[in-house]
DSSP file (Angstrom, degrees, kcal/mol; ACC not computed):
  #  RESIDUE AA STRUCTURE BP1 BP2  ACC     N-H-->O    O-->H-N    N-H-->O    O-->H-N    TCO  KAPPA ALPHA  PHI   PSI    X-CA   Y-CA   Z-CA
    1    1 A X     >        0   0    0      0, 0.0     4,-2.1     0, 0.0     5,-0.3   0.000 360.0 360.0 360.0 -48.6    1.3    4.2   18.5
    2    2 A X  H  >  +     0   0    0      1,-0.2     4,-2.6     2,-0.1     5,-0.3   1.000 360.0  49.2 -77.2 -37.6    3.5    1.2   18.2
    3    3 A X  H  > S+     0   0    0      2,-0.2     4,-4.0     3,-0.2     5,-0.2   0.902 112.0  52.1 -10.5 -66.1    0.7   -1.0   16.4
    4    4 A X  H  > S+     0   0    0      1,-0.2     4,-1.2     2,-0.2    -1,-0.2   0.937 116.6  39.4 -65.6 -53.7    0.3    2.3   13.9
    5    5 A X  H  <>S+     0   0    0     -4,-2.1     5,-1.8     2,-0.2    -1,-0.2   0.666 114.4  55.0 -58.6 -24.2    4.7    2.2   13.3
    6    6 A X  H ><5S+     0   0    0     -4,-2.6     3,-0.7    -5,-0.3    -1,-0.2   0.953 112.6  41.2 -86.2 -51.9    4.5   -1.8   13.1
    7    7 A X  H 3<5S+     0   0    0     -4,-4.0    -2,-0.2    -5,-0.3    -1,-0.2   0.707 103.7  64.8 -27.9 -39.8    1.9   -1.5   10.3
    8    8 A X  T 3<5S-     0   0    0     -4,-1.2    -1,-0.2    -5,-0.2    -3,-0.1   0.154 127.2-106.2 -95.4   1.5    3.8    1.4    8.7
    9    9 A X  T < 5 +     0   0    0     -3,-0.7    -3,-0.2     1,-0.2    -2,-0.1   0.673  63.3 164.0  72.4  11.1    6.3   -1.4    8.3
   10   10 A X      < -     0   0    0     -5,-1.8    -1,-0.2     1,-0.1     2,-0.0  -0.136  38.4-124.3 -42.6 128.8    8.7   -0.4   10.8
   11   11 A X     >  -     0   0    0      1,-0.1     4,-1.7     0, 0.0    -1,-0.1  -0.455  24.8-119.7 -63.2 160.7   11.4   -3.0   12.1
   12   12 A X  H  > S+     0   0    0      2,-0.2     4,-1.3     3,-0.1     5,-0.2   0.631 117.5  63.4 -70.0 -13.9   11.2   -3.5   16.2
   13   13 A X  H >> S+     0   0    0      2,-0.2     4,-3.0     3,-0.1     3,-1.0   0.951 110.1  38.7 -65.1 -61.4   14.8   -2.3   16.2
   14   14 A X  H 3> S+     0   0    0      1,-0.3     4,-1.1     2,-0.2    -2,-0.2   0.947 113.3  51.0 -48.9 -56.3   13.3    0.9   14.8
   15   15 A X  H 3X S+     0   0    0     -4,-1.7     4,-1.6     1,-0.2    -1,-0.3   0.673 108.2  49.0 -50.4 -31.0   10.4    1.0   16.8
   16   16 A X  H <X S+     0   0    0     -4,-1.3     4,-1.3    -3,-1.0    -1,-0.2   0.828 113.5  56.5 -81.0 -53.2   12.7    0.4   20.0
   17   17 A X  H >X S+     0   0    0     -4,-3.0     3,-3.4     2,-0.2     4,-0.7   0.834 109.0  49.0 -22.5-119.4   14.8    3.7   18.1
   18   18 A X  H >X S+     0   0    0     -4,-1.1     4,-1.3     1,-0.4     3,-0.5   0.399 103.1  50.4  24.3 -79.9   11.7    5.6   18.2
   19   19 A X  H 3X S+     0   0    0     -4,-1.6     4,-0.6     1,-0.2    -1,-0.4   0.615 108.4  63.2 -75.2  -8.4   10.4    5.2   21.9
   20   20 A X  H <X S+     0   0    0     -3,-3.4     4,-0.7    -4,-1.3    -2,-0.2   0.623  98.9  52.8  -0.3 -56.5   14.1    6.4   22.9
   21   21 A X  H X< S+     0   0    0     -4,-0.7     3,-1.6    -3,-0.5     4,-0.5   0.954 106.5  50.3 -57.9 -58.9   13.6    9.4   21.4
   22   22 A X  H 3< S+     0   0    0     -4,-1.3    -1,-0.2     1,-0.4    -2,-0.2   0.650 104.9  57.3 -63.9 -31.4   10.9   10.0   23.0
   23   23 A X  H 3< S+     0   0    0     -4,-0.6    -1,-0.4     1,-0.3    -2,-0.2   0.662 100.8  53.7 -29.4 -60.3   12.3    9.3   25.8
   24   24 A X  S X< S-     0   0    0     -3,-1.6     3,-0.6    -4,-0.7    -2,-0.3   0.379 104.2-132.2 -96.9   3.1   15.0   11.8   25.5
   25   25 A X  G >   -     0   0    0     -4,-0.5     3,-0.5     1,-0.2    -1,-0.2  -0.468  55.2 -19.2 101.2-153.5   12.5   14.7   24.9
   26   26 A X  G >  S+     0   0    0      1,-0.2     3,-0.6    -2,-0.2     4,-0.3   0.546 120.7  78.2 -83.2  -8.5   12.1   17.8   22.2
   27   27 A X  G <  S+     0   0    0     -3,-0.6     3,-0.3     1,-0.2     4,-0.2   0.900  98.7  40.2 -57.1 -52.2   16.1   17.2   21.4
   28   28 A X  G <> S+     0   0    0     -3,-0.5     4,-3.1    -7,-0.3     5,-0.4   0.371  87.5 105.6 -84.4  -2.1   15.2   14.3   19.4
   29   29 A X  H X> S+     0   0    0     -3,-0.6     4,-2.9     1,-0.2     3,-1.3   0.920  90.8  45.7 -42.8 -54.1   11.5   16.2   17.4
   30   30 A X  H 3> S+     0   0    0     -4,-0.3     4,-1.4     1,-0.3     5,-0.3   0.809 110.6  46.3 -92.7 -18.2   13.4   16.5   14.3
   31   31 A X  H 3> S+     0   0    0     -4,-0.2     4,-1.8     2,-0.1    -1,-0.3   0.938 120.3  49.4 -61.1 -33.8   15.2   12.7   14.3
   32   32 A X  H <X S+     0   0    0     -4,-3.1     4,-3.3    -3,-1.3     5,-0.3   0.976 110.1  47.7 -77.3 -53.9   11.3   11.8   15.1
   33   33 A X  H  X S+     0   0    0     -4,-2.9     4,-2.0    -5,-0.4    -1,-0.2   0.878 108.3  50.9 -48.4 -46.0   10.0   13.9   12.3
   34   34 A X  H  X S+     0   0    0     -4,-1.4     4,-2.2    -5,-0.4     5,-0.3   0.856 109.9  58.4 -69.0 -31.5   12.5   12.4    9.5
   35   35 A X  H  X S+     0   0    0     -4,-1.8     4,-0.6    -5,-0.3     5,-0.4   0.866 116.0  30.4 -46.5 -78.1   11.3    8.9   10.8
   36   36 A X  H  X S+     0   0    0     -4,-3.3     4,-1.5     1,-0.2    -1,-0.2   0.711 108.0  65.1 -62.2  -2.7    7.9    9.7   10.1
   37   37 A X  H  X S+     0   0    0     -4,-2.0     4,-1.2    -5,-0.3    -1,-0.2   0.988 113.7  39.9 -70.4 -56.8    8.8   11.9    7.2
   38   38 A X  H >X S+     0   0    0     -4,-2.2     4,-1.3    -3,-0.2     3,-0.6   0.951 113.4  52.1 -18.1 -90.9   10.2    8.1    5.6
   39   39 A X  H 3X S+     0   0    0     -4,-0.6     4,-3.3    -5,-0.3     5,-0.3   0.748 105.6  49.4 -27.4 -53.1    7.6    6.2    6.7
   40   40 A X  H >X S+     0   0    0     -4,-1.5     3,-2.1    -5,-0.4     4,-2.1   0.922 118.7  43.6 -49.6 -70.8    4.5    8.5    5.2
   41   41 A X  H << S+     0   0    0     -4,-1.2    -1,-0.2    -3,-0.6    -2,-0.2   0.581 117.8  49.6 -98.7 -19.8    6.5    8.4    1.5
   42   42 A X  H 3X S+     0   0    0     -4,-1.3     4,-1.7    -3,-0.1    -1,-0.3   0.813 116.6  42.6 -40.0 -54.6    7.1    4.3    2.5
   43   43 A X  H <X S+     0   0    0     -4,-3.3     4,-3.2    -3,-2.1    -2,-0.3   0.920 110.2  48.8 -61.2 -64.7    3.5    4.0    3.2
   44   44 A X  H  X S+     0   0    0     -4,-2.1     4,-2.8    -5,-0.3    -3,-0.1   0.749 111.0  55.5 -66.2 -25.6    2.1    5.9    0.3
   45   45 A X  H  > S+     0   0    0     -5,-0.5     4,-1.0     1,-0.2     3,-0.3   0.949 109.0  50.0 -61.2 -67.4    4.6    3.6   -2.2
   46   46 A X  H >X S+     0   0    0     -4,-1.7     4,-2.0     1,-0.2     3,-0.6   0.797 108.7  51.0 -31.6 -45.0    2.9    0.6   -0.6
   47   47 A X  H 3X S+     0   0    0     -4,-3.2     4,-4.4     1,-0.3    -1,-0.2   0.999 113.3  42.4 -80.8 -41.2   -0.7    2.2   -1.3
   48   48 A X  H 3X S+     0   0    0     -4,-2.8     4,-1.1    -3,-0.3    -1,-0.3   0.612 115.0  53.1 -64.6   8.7   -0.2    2.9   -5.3
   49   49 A X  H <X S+     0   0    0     -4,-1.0     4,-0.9    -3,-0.6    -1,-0.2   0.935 115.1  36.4 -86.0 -44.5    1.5   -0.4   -5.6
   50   50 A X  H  X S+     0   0    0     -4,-2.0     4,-3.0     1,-0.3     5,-0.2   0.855 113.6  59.7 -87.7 -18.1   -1.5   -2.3   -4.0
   51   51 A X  H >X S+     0   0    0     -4,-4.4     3,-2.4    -5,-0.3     4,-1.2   0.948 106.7  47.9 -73.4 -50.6   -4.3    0.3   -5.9
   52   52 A X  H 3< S+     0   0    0     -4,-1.1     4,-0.5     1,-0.3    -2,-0.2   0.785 111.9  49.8 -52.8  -2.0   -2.7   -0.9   -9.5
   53   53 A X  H 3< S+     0   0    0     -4,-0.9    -1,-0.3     2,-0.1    -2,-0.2   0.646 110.0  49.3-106.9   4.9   -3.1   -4.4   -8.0
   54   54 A X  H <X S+     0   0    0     -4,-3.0     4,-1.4    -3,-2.4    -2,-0.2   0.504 107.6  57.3 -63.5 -31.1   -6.9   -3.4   -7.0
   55   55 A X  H  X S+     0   0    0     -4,-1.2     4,-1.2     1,-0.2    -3,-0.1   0.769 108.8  43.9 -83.4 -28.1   -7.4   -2.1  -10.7
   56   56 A X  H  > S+     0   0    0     -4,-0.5     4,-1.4    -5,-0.3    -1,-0.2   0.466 113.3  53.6 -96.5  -6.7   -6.6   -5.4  -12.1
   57   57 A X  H  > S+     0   0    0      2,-0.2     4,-0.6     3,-0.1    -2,-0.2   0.823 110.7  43.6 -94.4 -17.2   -8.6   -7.0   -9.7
   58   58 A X  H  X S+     0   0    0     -4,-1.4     4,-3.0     2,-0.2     5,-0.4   0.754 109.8  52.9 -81.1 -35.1  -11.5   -5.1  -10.4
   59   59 A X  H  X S+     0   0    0     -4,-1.2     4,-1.8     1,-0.2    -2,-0.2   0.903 110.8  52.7 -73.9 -18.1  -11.2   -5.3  -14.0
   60   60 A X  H  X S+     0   0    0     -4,-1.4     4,-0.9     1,-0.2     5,-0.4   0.883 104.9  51.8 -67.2 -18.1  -10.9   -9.4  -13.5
   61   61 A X  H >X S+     0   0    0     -4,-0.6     4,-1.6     2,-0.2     3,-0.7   0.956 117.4  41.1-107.9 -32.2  -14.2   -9.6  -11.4
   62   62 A X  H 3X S+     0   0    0     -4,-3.0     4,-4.1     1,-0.2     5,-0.2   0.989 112.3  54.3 -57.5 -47.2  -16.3   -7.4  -14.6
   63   63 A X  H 3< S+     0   0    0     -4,-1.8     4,-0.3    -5,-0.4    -2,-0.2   0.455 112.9  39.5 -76.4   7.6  -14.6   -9.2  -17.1
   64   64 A X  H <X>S+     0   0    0     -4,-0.9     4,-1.8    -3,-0.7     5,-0.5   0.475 118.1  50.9 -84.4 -35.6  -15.9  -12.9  -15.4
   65   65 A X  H  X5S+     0   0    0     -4,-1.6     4,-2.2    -5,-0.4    -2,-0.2   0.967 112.2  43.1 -80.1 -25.4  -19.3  -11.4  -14.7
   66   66 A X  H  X>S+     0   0    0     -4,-4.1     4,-2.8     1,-0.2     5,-0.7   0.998 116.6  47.7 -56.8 -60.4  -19.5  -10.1  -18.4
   67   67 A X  H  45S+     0   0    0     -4,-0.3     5,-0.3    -5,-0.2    -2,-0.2   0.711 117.0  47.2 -53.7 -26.7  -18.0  -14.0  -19.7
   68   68 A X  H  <5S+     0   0    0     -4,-1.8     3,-0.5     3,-0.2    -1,-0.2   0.861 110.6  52.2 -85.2 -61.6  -20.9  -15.4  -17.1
   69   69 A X  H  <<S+     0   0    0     -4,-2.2    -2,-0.2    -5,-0.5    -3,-0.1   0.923 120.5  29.1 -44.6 -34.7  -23.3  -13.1  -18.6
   70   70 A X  T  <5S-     0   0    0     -4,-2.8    -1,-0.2     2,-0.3    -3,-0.2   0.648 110.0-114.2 -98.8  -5.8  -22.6  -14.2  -22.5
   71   71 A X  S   <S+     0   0    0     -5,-0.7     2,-0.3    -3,-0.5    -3,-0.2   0.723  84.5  16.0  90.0   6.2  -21.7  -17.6  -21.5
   72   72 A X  S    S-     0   0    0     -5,-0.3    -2,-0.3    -6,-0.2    -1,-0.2  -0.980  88.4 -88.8 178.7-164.6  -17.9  -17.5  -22.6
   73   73 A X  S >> S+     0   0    0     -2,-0.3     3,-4.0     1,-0.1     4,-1.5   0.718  73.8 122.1-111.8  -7.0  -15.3  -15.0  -23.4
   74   74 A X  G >4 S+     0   0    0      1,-0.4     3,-2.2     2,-0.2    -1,-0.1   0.501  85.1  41.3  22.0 -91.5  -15.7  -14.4  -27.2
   75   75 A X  G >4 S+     0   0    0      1,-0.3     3,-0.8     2,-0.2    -1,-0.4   0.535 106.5  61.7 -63.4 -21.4  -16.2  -11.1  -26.8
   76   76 A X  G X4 S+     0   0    0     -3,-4.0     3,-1.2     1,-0.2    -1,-0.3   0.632  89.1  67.5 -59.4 -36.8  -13.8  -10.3  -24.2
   77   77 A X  G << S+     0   0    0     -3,-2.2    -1,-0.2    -4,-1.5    -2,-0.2   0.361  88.1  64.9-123.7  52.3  -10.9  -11.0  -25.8
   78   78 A X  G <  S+     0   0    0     -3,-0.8     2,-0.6    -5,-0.3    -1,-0.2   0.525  80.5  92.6 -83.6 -19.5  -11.0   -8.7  -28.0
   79   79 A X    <   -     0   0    0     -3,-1.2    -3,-0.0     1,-0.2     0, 0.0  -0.728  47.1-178.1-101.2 156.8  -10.8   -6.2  -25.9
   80   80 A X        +     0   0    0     -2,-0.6    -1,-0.2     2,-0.1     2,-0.2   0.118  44.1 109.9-116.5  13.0   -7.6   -5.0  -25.2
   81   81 A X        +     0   0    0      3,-0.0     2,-0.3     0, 0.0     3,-0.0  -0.773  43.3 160.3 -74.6 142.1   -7.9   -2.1  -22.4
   82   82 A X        -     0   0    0     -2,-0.2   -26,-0.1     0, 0.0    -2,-0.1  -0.942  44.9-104.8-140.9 161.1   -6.2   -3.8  -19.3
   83   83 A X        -     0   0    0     -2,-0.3   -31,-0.0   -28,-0.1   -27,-0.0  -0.593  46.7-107.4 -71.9 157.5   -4.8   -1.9  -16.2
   84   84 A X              0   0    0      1,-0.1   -29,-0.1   -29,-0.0   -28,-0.1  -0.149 360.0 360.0 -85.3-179.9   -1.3   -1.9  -16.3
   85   85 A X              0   0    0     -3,-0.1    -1,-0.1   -29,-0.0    -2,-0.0   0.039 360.0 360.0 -78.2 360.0    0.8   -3.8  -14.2
């Protein structure tokens, strides 16, 4: 569990927070629940940021195997779909 919250980008201060709670029993579910209710919508920022930096990495690695296939980029930069930023 603390691994999963140190991943989830949690401070140790928080994390320290956290097993407190737990600590103190069913008094504390709904402080424990707004944690993880943060965290998820933290987490989930972190995954579209890193898939639009996946989209551009996947359009670089066709667009060098096309330019290795023709032997340059001629034709490549013409085109002008790229994933956004």
């Amino acid at each position: 569990m603390i691994e999963c919250l140190k991943k989830s980008g949690l401070k140790i201060k928080e994390i320290k927070l956290f097993m407190e709670w737990c600590a103190q029993g069913s008094s504390t579910y709904e402080k424990r629940l707004e944690l993880f209710l943060h965290q998820r919508k933290v987490v989930e920022e972190k995954i579209e940021k890193l898939e639009k930096v996946l989209d551009m990495i996947q359009f670089k690695c066709w667009y060098y195997e096309q330019a290795l296939a023709d032997g340059n980029e001629d034709r490549l930069k013409t085109y002008t779909e790229t994933p956004q930023d």
